[in-house]
C-alpha positions as CSV (number, residue, x, y, z in Angstrom):
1,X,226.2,99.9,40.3
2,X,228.5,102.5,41.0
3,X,231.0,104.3,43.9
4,X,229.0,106.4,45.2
5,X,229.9,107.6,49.2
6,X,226.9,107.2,50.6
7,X,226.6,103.5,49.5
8,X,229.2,102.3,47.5
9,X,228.8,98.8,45.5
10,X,230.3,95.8,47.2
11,X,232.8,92.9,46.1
12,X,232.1,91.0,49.2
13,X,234.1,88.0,48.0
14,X,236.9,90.3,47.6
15,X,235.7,92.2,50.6
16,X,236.4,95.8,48.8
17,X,234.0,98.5,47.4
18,X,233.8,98.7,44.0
19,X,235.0,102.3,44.4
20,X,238.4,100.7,45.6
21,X,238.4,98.5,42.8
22,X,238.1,101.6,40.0
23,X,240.6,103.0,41.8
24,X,243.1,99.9,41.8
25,X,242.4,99.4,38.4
26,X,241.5,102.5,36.2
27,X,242.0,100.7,33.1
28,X,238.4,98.9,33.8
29,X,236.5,102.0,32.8
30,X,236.1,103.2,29.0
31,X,238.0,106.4,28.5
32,X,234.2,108.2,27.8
33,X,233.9,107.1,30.9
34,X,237.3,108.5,32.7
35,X,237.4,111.4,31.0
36,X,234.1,112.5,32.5
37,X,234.5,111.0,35.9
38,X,237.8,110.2,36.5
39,X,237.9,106.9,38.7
40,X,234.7,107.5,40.1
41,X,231.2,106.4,38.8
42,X,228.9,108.7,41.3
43,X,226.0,106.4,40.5
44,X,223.5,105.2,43.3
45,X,222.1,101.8,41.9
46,X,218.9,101.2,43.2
47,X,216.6,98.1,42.5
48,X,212.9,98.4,43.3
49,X,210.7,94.8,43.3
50,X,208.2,94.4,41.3
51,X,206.2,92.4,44.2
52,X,204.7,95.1,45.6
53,X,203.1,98.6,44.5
54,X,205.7,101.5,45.4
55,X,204.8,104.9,45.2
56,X,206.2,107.4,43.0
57,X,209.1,109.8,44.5
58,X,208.5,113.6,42.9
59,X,210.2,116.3,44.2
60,X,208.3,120.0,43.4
61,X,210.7,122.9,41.9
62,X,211.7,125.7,43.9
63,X,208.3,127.9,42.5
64,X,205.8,125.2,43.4
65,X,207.4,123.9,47.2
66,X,205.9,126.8,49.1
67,X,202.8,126.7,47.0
68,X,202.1,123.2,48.1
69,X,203.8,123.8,51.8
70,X,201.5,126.4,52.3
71,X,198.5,124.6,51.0
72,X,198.9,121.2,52.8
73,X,201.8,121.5,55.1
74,X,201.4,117.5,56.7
75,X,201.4,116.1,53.3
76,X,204.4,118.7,51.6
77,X,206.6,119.3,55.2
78,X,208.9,121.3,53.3
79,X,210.1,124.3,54.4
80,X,208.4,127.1,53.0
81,X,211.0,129.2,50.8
């Protein structure tokens, strides 16, 4: 769980983000913890099931993304570099 932007965890009985509830209270986070991120814990806390196969997320390095691109551009649509 974390307060990230882009989806920040939810209190919904409280009906505030968990990133407005670091904030509020700073005191909830260990001082490892503030000291490297303040009031902010730029996590994004994602749960995958185990119900179904998933496939694996991979992304290529700057060297090997055009390789690939060039190779099989419907599979890697990438722009070339």
């Amino acid at each position: 769980m974390g307060t990230h932007p882009s989806l920040p965890s939810q209190d919904f009985a409280a009906g505030r983000s968990l990133r407005e509830i670091v904030e509020e209270n700073p005191v909830l986070l260990t001082e490892t913890l503030s000291k490297k991120f303040g009031n902010e814990l730029p996590f994004l806390f994602k749960v995958l099931s185990i119900g179904k196969t998933l496939c694996i997320q991979a992304h290529p390095d700057r060297e090997l993304a055009p390789q690939l691109h060039a190779r099989d551009s419907v599979t890697y649509p990438g722009k070339s570099m």
